[in-house]
C-alpha positions in Angstrom: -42.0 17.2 -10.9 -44.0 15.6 -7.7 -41.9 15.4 -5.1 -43.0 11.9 -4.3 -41.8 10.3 -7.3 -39.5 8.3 -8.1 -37.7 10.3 -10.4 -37.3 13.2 -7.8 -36.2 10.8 -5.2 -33.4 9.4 -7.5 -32.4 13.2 -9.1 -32.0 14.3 -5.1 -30.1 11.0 -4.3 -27.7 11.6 -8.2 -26.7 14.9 -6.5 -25.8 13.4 -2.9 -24.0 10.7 -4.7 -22.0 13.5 -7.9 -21.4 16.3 -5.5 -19.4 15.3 -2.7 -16.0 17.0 -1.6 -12.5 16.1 -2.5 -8.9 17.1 -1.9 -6.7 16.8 -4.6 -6.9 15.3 -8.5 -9.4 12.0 -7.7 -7.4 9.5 -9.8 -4.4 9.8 -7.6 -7.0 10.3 -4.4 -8.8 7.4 -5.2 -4.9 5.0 -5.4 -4.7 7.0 -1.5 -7.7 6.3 -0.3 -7.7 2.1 -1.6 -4.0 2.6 0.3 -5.0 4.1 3.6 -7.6 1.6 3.6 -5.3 -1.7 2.8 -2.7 -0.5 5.5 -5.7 -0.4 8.1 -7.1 -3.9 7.5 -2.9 -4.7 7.7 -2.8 -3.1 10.8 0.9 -1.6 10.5 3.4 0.1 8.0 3.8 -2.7 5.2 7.4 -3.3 4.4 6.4 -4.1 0.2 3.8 -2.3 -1.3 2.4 -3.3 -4.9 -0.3 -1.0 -7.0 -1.7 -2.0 -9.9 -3.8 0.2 -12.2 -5.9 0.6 -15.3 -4.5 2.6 -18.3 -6.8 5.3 -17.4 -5.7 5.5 -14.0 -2.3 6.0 -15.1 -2.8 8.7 -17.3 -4.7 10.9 -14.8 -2.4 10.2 -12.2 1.1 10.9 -14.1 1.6 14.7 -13.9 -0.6 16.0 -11.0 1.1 17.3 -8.0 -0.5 15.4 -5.2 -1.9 17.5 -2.4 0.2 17.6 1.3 3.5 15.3 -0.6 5.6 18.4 -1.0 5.3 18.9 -4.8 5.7 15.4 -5.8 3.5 13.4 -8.3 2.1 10.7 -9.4 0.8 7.1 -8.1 3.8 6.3 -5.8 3.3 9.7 -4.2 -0.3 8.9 -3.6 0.3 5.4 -2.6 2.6 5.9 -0.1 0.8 9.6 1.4 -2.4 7.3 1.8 -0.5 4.3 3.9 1.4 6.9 5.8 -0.9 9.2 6.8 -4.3 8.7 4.9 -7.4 8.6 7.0 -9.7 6.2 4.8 -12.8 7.1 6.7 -12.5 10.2 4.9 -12.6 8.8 1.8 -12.1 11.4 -1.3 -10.5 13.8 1.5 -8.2 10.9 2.4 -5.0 12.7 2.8 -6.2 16.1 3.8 -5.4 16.6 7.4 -1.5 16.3 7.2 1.2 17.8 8.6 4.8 18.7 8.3 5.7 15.6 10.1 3.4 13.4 7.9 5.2 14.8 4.8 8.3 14.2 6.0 7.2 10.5 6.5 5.9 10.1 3.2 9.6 11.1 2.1 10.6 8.2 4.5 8.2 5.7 3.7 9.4 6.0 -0.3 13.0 5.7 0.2 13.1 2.9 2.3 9.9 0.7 0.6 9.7 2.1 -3.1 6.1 1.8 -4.4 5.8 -0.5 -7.4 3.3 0.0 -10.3 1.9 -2.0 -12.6 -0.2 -1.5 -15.8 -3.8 -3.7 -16.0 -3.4 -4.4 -19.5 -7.1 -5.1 -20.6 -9.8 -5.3 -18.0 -12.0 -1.9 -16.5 -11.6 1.3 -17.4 -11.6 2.3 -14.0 -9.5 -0.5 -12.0 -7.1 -0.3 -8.6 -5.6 -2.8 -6.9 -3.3 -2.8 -3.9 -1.3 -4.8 -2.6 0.6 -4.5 1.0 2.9 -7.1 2.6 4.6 -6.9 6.0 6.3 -10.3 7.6 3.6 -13.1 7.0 0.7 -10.6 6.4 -0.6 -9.9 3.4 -3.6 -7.6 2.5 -5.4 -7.3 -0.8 -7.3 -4.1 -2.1 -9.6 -3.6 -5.1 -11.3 -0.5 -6.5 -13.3 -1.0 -9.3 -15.8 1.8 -11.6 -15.7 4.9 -9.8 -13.5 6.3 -7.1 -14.6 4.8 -3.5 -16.0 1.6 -4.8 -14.1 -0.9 -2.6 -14.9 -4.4 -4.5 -12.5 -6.8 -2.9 -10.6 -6.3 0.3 -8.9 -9.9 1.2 -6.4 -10.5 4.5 -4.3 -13.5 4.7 -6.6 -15.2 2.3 -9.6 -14.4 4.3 -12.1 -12.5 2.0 -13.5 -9.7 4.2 -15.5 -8.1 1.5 -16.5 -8.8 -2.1 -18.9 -7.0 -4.3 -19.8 -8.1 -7.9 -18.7 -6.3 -10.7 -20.4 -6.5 -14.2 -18.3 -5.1 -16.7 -18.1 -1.1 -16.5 -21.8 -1.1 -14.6 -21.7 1.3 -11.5 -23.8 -0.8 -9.2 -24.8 0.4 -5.7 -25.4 3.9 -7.1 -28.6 5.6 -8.6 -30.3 5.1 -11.8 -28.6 7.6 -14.0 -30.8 5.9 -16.6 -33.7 7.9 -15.2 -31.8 11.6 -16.6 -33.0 13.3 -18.8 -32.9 16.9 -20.0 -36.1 18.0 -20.3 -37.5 16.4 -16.8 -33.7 17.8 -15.4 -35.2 21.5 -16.2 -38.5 20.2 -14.7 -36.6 19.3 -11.3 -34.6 22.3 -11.6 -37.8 24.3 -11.8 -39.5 22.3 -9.1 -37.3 21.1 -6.6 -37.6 21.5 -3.0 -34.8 23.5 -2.4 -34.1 22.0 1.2 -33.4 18.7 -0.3 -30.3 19.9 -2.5 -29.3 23.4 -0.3 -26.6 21.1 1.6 -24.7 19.7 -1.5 -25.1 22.6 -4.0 -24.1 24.9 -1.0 -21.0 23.6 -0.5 -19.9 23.1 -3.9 -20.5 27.2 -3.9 -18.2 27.7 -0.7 -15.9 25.2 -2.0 -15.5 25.8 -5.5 -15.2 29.7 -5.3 -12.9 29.4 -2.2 -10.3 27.2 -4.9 -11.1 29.8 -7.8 -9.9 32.3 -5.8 -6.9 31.0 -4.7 -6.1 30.1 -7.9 -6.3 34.2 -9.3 -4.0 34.8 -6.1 -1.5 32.2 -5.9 0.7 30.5 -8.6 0.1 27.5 -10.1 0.5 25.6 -12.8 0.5 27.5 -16.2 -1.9 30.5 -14.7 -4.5 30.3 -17.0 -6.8 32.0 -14.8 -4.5 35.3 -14.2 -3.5 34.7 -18.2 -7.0 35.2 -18.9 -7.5 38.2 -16.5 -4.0 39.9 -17.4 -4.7 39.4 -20.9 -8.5 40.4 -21.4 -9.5 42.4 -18.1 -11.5 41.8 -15.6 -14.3 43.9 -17.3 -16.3 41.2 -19.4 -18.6 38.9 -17.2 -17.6 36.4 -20.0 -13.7 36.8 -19.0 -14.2 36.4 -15.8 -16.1 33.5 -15.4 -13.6 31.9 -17.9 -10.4 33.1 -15.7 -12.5 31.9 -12.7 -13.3 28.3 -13.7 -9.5 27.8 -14.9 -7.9 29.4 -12.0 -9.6 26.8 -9.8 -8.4 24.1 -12.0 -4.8 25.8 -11.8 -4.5 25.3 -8.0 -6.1 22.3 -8.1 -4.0 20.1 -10.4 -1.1 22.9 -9.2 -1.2 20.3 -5.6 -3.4 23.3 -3.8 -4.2 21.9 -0.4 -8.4 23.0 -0.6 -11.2 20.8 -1.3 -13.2 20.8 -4.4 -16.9 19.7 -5.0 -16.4 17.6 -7.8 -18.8 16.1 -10.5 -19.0 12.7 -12.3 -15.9 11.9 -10.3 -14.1 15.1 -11.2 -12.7 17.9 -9.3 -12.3 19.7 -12.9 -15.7 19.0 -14.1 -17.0 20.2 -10.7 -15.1 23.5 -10.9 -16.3 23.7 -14.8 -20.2 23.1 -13.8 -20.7 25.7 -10.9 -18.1 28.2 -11.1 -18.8 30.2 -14.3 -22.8 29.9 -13.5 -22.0 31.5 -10.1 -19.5 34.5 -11.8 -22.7 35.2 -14.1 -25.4 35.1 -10.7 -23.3 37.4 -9.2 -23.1 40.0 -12.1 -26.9 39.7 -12.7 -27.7 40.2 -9.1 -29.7 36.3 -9.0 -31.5 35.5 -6.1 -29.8 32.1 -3.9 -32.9 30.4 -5.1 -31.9 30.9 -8.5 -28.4 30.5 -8.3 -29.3 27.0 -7.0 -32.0 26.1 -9.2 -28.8 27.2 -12.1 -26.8 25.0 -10.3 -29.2 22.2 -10.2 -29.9 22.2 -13.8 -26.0 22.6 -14.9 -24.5 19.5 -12.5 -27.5 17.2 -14.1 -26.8 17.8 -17.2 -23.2 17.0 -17.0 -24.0 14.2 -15.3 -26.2 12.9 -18.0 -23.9 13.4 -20.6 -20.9 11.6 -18.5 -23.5 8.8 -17.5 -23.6 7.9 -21.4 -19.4 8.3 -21.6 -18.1 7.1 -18.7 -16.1 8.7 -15.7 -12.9 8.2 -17.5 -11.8 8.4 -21.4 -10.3 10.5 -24.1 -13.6 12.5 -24.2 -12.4 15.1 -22.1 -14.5 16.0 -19.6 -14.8 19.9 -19.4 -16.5 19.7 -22.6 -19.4 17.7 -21.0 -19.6 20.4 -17.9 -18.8 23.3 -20.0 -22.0 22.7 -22.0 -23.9 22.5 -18.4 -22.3 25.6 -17.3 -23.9 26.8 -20.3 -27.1 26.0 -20.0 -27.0 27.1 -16.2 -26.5 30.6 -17.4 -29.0 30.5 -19.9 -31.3 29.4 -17.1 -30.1 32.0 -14.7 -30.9 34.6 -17.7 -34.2 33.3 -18.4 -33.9 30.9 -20.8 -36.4 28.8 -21.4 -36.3 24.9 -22.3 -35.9 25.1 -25.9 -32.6 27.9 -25.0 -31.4 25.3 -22.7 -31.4 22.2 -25.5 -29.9 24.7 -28.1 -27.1 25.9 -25.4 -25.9 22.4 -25.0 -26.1 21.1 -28.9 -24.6 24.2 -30.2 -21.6 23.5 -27.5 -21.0 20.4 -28.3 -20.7 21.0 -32.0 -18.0 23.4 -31.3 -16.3 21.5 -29.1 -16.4 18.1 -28.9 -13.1 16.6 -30.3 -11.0 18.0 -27.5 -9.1 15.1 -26.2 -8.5 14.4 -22.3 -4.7 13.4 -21.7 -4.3 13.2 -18.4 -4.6 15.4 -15.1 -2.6 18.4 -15.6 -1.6 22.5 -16.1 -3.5 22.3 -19.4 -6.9 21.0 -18.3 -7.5 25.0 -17.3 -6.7 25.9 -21.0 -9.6 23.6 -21.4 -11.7 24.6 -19.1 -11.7 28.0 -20.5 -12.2 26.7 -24.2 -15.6 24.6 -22.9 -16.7 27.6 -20.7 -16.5 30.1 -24.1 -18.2 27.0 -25.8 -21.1 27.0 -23.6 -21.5 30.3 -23.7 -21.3 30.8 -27.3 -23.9 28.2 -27.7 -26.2 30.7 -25.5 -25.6 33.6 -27.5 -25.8 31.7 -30.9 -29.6 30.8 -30.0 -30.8 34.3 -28.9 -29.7 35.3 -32.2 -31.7 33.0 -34.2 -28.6 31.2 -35.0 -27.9 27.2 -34.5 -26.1 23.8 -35.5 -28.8 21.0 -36.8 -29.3 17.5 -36.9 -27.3 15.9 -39.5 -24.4 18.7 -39.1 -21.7 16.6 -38.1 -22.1 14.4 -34.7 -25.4 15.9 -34.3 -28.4 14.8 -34.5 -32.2 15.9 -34.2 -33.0 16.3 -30.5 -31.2 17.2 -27.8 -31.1 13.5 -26.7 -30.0 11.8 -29.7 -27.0 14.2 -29.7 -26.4 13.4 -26.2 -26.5 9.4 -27.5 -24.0 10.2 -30.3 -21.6 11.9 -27.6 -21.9 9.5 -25.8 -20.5 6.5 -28.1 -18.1 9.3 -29.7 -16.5 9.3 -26.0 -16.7 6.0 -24.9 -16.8 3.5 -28.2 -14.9 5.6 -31.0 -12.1 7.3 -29.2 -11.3 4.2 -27.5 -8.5 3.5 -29.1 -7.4 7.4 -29.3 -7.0 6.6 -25.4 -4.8 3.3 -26.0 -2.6 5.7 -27.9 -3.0 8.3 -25.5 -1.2 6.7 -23.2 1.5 4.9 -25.2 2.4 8.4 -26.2 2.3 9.3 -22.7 4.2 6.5 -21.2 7.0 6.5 -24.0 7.5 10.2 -22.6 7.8 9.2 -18.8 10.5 6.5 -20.2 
């Protein structure tokens, strides 16, 4: 691909936007983060505080341990860990640099001005709203479509910032129209690597950093060590399985280190680098290649989440798992036509695995969609492989991709409604 073209330009610019750092499950993040920003346009501790939320929003937000609030969960945790101590310049790393004293506030803040929530019935996908009050002030906060997108901010009826929002469109960020797989494995192949060192390097420091701390500490249900215990450490396969879920472990476990995420998702990130960097290091890859793999497996989950949406019963992993996927198959060799069969053949194994929520089980998950990409490798070096017609799938790697893509976001729409009636009637 010419480096002067547009095309390169907005693929470089795709994995400056995907790739950035984050500390904590980004549905709850992203409630801290409108928070820390309402209570500094209020200019002091509010004495009411009012956040309302998507359907979406709730469910990834319910059952996550939020990072530096002591073990608690949930959107009143990260409401009120964002106005007490959240830095909003830091955006997605809102409420990382705390300490005991901040937590101690938090615990403060709620028992003297209990958060309240309320469901958006209708509306966005992806919608938060805050509300703060204290004496005659009154600020007004709107996220809207993916995590930092500040749409509204209003003070005392003054609007200090609007932005326009058409339906689910992400405006403001790069064409993710311009994605495709086959000119994906021609950046991958081509790419400068100074323009994407920065971004893929840190999701390697980052990503491994949380997997490891995940195989060490405890959290959540363990998959990681579960996997490891269980199966040894022997198998590259087992390990990058146990490696991707153990990051996911500490990080909806509340584990205080940042993750590189992808498509708006600590878990996805984890799922599209990790297992393609367990496999680089047992072949003995060069960086170069390692980043090129890397490349290629965050832009292809990315194009498959473009066509879903960052939030929906679709669950995620299965869209990165399938990148991971064809990053190893890359990093082994593979050729284009390996690459297109990795990701089909994954996606006809497993592509009915629901998302419900942010929690211990999205390791379990993880694991499955990692095996799943995998698989899909090995199925094509044997001659072996799902067609067109077989199910979801359809002929060309694109027209599967389209049929995913309306699976996630149109037909298990109202799988999600349900979702989360299930969920809420367990909460009550």
């Amino acid at each position: 691909m010419q480096k002067t073209s547009v095309k390169y330009r907005t693929y470089v610019q795709i994995l400056a936007e995907e790739l950035v750092p984050a500390m904590g499950c980004t549905e709850p993040i992203a409630i801290a983060y409108g928070a820390a920003k309402a209570r500094e346009t209020l200019g002091r501790l509010p004495e009411r505080v009012l956040v309302q939320v998507s359907g979406n929003i709730i469910k990834n937000a319910k059952s996550v341990v939020v990072p530096n609030t002591g073990g608690r969960k949930g959107i009143e945790a990260a409401a009120a860990a964002g106005i007490v101590a959240g830095k909003a310049g830091r955006e997605l790393e809102v409420i990382a640099q705390m300490e005991e004293r901040d937590r101690l506030d938090i615990d403060a803040f709620l028992r003297e001005h209990p958060v309240q929530v309320e469901g958006l019935e209708g509306g966005l996908t992806f919608d938060v709203r805050v509300t703060l009050w204290a004496g005659e002030d009154q600020v007004k906060l709107r996220i809207a479509n993916y995590h930092t997108n500040i749409v509204y901010l209003e003070k005392n009826g003054e609007v200090l910032h609007r932005l326009p929002v058409d339906g689910e469109e992400e405006n403001g960020l790069a064409d993710r129209s311009l994605l495709n797989v086959w000119d994906i494995y021609d950046f991958a192949e081509t790419v400068d690597l100074a323009d994407v060192q920065e971004v893929i390097g840190r999701q390697i420091t980052y990503n491994m950093a949380i997997s490891q701390e995940g195989l060490t500490g405890n959290y959540g249900a363990n998959i990681g060590k579960v996997l490891r215990n269980t199966y040894g450490s022997e198998d590259v396969v087992i390990r990058a399985k146990a490696a991707a879920a153990a990051g996911s472990d500490a990080r909806m476990g509340g584990c205080e280190l940042p993750v590189v995420i992808n498509s708006g998702s600590g878990n996805q990130g984890i799922t599209a680098s990790v297992p393609v960097i367990v496999f680089a290091e047992e072949w003995g890859a060069s960086r170069e290649k390692l980043t090129r793999a890397l490349v290629l497996s965050n832009l292809v989950t990315i194009h498959q989440k473009s066509r879903i949406g960052r939030l929906s019963a679709y669950c995620g992993a299965v869209s990165a798992g399938a990148g991971a996927g064809a990053g190893i198959a890359y990093l082994d060799g593979g050729s284009y036509q390996d690459i297109i069969h990795t990701v089909v053949n994954a996606l006809a194994v497993v592509s009915g695995i629901i998302c419900d929520g942010a929690k211990a089980s999205c390791a379990a998950k993880i694991a499955a969609a990692v095996d799943a990409g995998i698989l899909g490798y090995h199925m094509y070096q044997e001659g072996q492989q799902f067609y067109g017609g077989d199910g979801i799938l359809s002929k060309g790697v694109e027209a599967t991709l389209e049929n995913v893509g309306r699976l996630g976001k149109v037909g298990m729409s109202g799988t999600d409604r349900e979702i989360l009636k299930i969920m809420l009637k367990e909460k009550a």
